[in-house]
C-alpha positions in Angstrom: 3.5 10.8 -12.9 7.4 10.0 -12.9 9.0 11.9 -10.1 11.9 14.5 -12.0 14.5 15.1 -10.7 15.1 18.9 -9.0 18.6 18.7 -9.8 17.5 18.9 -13.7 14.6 21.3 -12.6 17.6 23.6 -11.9 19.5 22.7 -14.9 16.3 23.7 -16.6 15.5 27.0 -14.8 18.7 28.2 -15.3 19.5 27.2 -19.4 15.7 29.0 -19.6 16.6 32.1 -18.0 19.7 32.3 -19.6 22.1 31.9 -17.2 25.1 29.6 -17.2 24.8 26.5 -16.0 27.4 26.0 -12.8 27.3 24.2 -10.1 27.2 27.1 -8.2 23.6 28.3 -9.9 22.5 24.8 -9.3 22.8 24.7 -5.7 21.4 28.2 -5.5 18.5 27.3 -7.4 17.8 24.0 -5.0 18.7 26.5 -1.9 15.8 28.9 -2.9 13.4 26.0 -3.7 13.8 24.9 -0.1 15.5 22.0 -1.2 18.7 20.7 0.3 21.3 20.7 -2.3 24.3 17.8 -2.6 27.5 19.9 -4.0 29.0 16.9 -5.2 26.2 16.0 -7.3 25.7 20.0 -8.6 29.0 19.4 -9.6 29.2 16.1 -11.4 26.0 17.3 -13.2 27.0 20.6 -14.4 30.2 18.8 -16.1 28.2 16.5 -17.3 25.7 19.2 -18.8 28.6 21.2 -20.3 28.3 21.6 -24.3 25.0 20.2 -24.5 22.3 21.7 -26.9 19.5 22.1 -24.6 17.4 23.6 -27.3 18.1 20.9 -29.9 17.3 18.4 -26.6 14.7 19.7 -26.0 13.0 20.0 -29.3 13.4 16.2 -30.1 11.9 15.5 -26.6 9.1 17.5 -27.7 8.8 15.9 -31.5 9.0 11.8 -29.4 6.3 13.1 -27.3 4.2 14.3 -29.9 4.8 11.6 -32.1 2.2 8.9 -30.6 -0.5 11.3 -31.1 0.8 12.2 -34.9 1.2 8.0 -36.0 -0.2 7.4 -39.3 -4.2 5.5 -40.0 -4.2 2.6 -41.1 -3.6 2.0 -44.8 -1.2 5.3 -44.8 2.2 4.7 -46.6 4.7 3.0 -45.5 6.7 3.9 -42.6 10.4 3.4 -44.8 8.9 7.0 -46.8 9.8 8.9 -42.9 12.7 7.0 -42.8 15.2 9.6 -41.2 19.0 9.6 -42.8 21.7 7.8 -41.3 23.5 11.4 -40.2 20.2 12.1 -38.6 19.7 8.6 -36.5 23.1 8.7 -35.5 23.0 12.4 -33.5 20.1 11.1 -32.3 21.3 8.3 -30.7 23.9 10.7 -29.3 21.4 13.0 -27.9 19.6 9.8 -26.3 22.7 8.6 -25.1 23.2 11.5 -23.0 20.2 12.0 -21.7 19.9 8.5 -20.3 23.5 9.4 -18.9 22.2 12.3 -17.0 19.6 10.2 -16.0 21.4 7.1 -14.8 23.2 10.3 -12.6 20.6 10.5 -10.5 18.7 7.1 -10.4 
């Protein structure tokens, strides 16, 4: 299993309990993990965070991971019937975008 990164662990926690995320709840969140936190790196990531749909992230994270196990048998109809629309493919590419920014944040 990948290794995740506990800086987005605490992004996490903290959108899921419904508080905001800061660089300030970050480091607290690492602190009382046990883990040492970077404040520079809190910091860059909680910018970088700000105005992101987390649940709208998170719900096309869930629908690419589901969607090996939900591919078509063989002989179904062709795969230009799901096609999504353009407006569709092109948020997300934006949501993808960003997530691979977050992750290129932290290696």
């Amino acid at each position: 299993m990948a290794k995740v990164d506990p800086y987005l662990h605490a992004v996490l926690l903290l959108h899921g309990a419904g508080k905001e995320v800061s660089q300030e709840g970050i480091v607290a969140v690492m602190k009382a993990a046990g883990a040492e936190a970077d404040d520079a790196k809190a910091k860059v990531l909680s910018e970088a965070v700000k105005g992101v749909d987390f649940e709208e992230l998170l719900k096309n994270v869930a629908t690419v991971a589901a969607a090996p196990a939900a591919a078509p048998a063989a002989g179904a109809a062709p795969a230009a019937a799901a096609k999504p629309e353009e407006e569709e493919v092109s948020e997300e590419k934006k949501e993808e975008q960003a997530a691979e920014g977050l992750a290129n944040l932290f290696g």
